[in-house]
N, C-alpha and C positions, 0 to 999 in steps of 0.2 A: 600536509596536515589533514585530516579527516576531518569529513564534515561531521555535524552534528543531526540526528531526529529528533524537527522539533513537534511531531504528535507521532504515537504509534498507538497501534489497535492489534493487542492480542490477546491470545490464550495459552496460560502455561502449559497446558495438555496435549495442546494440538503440535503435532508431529514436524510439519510446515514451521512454525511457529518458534521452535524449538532450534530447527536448522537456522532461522535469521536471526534469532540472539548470537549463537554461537558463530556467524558470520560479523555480526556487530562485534561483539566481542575482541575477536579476531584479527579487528579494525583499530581497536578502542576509540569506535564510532559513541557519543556519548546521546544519552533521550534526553528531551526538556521537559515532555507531556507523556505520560500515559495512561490507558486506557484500557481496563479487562473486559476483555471482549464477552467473559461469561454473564458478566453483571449488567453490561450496559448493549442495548440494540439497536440498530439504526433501518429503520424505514427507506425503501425506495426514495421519497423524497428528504430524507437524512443524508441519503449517499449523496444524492446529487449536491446535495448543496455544503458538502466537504470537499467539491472541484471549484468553489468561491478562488478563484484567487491562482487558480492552477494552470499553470502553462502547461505541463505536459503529464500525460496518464501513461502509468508502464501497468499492462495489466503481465502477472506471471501464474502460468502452468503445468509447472514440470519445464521441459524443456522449450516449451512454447511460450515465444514472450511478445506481445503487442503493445507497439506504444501509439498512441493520440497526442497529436498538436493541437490542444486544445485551443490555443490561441489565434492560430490559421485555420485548420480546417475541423471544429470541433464537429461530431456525429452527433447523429438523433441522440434523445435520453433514451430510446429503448437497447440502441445499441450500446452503450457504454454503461447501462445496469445490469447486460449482459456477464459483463468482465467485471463490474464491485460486486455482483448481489451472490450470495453461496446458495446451495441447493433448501438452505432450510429458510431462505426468505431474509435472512439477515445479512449483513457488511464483510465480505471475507475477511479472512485474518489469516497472516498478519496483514496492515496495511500501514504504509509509513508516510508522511509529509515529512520530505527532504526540500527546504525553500518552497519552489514553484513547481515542484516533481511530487507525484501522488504514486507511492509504490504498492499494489494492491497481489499480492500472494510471495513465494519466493522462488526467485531463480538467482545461483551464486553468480554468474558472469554480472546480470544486468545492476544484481545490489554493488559489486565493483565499480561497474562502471558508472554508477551514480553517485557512492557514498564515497569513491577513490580506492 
């Protein structure tokens, strides 16, 4: 059975964004929460404090994907606003809360191997 996303942060336009609906889709992975990322912005300490609660960061880019054990060996804040913050200063998109998993860009292996 497929999990659920219970917050996501995107934008219909953006290209990324586009490929994880259609990988949720795909899934009939279902959202609780969401969030347009055009309308609403999140500040460095915004992002940070949407890892409240997070055991594990998968940050994805393109085919580069980094994950943090948050709960063992969390990083600096500077390093892990590295992998949330996008070039224009705001919260990349798309970004998904899966449970205790914070999914922040897309790569289709690692959304499998988290959403099933």
């Amino acid at each position: 059975m497929p999990k659920k996303i219970d917050w996501l942060y995107h934008r219909k336009s953006c290209v990324t964004c586009q490929r994880a609906e259609a990988h949720r889709d795909g899934a009939g992975v279902a959202v609780t929460e969401q969030v347009d990322a055009r309308k609403v912005r999140f500040t460095e300490a915004e992002a940070l404090k949407l890892l409240d609660g997070v055991e594990t960061l998968v940050a994805m880019k393109g085919p580069k994907v980094v994950r943090f054990d948050l709960k063992k060996d969390r990083p600096a804040d500077e390093e892990l606003l590295k992998h949330l913050m996008g070039p224009t200063g705001n919260l990349r998109a798309p970004a998904a809360r899966v449970g205790k998993t914070l999914l922040i860009g897309f790569n289709d292996e690692a959304y499998t191997q988290v959403l099933g």
